[in-house]
C-alpha positions, 0 to 999 in steps of 0.5 A, a space after each residue: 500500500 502507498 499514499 498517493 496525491 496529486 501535484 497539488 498534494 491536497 488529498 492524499 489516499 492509500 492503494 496498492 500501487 503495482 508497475 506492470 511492464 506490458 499490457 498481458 502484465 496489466 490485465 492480468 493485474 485488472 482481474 485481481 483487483 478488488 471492488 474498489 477497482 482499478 485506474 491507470 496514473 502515469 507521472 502524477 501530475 494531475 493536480 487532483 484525485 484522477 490518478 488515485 483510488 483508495 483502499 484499490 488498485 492503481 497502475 503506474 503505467 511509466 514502466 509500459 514497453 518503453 518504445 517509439 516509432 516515428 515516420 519522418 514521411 508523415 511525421 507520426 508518432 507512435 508511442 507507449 502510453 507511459 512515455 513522457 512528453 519530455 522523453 519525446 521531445 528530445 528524440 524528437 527535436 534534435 530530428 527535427 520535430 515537435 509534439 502537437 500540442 504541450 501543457 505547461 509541464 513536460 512531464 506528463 505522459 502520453 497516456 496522461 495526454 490523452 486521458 486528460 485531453 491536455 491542451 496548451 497556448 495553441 488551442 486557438 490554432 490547433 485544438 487540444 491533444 486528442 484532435 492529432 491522435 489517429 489511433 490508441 490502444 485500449 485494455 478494457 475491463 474485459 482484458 481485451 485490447 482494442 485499437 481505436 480510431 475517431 471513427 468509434 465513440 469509445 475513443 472519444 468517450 477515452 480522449 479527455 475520460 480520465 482513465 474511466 474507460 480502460 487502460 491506455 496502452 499506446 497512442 498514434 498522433 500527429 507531430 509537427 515539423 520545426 527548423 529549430 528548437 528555438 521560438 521567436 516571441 513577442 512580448 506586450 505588456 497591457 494596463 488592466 483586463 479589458 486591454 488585455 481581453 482586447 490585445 487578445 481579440 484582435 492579434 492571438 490568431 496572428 501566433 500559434 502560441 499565446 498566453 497572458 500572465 496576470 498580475 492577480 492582486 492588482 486593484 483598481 484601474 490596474 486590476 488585470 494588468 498582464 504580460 501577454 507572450 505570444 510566439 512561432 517555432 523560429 525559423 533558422 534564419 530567425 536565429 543569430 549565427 551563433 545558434 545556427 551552428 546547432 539549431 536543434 540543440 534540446 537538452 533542458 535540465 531543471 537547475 534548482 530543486 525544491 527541498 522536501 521540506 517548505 515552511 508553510 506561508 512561505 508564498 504569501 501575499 507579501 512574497 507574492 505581490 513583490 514577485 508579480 510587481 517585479 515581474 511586470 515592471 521588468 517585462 518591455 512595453 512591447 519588443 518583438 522576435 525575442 529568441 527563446 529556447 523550447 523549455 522557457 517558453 513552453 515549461 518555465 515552472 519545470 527549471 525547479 524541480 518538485 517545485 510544488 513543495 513551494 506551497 508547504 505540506 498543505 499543498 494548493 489548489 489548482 483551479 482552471 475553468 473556461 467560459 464561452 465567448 461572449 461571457 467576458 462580464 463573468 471572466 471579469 466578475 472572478 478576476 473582480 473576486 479574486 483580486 478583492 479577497 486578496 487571493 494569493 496565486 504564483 502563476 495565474 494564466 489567461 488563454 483564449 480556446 478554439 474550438 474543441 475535440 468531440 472528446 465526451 469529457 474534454 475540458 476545452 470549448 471556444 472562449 476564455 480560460 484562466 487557471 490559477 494555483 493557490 495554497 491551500 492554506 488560503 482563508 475562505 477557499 473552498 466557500 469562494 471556489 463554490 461561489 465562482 463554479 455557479 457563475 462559471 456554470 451560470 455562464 455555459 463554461 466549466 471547470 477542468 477535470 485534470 486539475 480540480 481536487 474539489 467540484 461537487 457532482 453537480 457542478 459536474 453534471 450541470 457543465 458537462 453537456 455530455 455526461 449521460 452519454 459517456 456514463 451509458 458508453 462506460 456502463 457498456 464497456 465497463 458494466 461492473 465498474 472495474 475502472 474507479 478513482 477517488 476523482 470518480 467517486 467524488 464527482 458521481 461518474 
């Protein structure tokens, strides 16, 4: 038996935890499970309860074949379900290629990918993960292994399902070609949210890649003021001659670490407030075609090892949500919220989403998405996030699964337009509930 959390530490659990090393070894593990099931978790790093299940079974899936194939012909990748973005990326880099879609973290697996139906700052172009897989491989409840394509409903109840409808065991997806292992950014800084929610409209479908930093605890007439960073994969001639000897050099290494031990409080509003009045005074008005490397742009947090210990033994809370186009007054009455209580948040980012996947389950739909960490320390937490899952849900959005640690079921059942038809999916492929997590319980799936 091991404790287990997520990223964000919260809610720890006891399972047996058991590594098989291929599918026959994994569903060999699924017929012994116990009645409170089984679920699939890769590196942890959803930031709740979906990859745990207490006093049941959990698969940590890393340890799946390791392998790889990529066809340079059609830039398919075909890769084991246990296999880290970050892995990939440098076999596939220094070949010239590049994942299609990244969360802000690397090291999430590609089984994880899938489940969760990651998206990152090009959803606006290039929708989320599952809209580039052309197949995965299923191990259902029944231990038979499936092969699916977008054609069948069981691959999108799967992308974005959160590990509820089998164990992923490998996926085939689409990746893109890239000069150089650099990327030419543009850098904006904006006054309050309306400038903000403005700049964006009118220039994010110029750049593949796009996020705005938000200064949480600003007030007043500077309540939203951002730092928008808006880039493309640059091209060799976009580099200066002393990058163009190794143009696809990729070999990121975070360069501190976190101790095991943190004092709680340490980020606080005092600690915060002070990095986010640095942070915004040294970004430029406005620059263009600043070079970056891969790791920085797409990855900053993972230059710091574990650096969710930041946040105490406590742990934090993650919270992202999305409301549709045209629901800007609630995206400004949480900002409105969140800045007056004071709310403490290290990295609060605002994005705006294209349109979504089929995924039954996937988080993302066309509008505008702000995600936050906060201690979990904070006073008055829960009561608030309650508060603002009515306004998002009042307004046609919803909250992402691969982060939430807290959501009612009926939160859930309200946002999720879906959810019958994925449950009567589920009941079919997985009649005794063989498949289970502490996530799953909790939101009634």
């Amino acid at each position: 038996m091991t404790v287990l959390t997520g990223w964000g530490r919260t809610a720890p659990t006891p399972a047996r935890l058991a590594r098989p090393r291929s599918a026959d070894e994994a569903a060999a593990l699924i017929k012994e499970a116990s009645r409170r099931g089984v679920v699939a978790r890769g590196l942890g790093r959803s930031y709740g309860d979906a990859a745990q299940n207490a006093g049941g079974l959990v698969l940590d899936c890393t340890a799946l074949t390791p392998s790889w194939a990529h066809d340079p012909n059609t830039g398919l990748v075909t890769a084991s379900a246990g296999m880290s973005l970050h892995d990939l990326m440098a076999e596939l880099v220094p070949r010239g290629w590049f994942v299609p879609v990244t969360p802000g973290t690397r090291y999430v697996t590609v089984g994880g990918a899938v489940a969760a139906d990651v998206h990152g700052k090009n959803h606006h172009v290039d929708s989320s993960f599952g809209a580039h897989v052309r197949s995965l491989t299923l191990l259902t409840a029944d231990g038979a292994t499936r092969v699916l394509g977008p054609d069948d409903e069981l691959f999108w109840a799967t992308v974005g399902g959160m590990g509820l409808t089998g164990v992923i065991v490998e996926a085939t997806f689409a990746c893109v070609p890239i000069e150089t292992s650099r990327m030419r950014v543009d850098v904006e800084r904006t006054r309050d949210l309306d400038q903000t929610l403005d700049v964006m409209t009118a220039t994010d479908d110029r750049y593949r890649y796009t996020v705005a930093w938000i200064d949480l605890l600003a007030r007043g007439g500077r309540m939203g003021r951002s730092v928008l960073t808006r880039g493309d994969h640059a091209r060799l001639d976009d580099l200066p001659s002393r990058m163009r000897r190794d143009p696809l050099r990729f070999a990121p290494r975070p360069r501190l670490s976190a101790p095991p031990w943190v004092p709680g409080g340490l980020l606080n509003r005092a600690s915060i407030g002070a990095f986010n009045a640095v942070w915004y005074g040294k970004a430029p008005r406005a620059r263009r075609g600043v070079v970056q490397g891969i790791a920085p742009f797409f990855h900053p947090l993972d230059g710091v090892g574990h650096w969710n210990r930041m946040y105490g033994s406590r742990g934090f809370v993650q919270y992202q949500f999305v409301v549709p186009f045209g629901a800007e007054d609630t995206l400004r009455r949480v900002v409105e919220r969140l800045s007056g209580a004071g709310v403490v948040s290290f990295l609060t980012v605002l994005k705006r989403f294209g349109e979504g996947t089929p995924g039954m389950l996937s988080f993302p739909m066309p509008g505008w998405t702000l995600a936050l960490d906060i201690p979990a320390v904070q006073s008055g937490l829960a009561g608030m996030l309650t508060e603002l899952d009515g306004w998002v849900a009042a307004a046609g959005g919803r909250v992402y699964l691969a982060k939430d640690s807290r959501m009612s079921a009926a939160v859930m059942a309200a946002t999720y337009p879906r959810l019958e038809e994925w449950r009567a999916i589920r009941r079919r492929i997985d009649p005794h509930g063989v498949f289970h997590s502490d996530l799953a319980r909790r939101l009634c799936l």
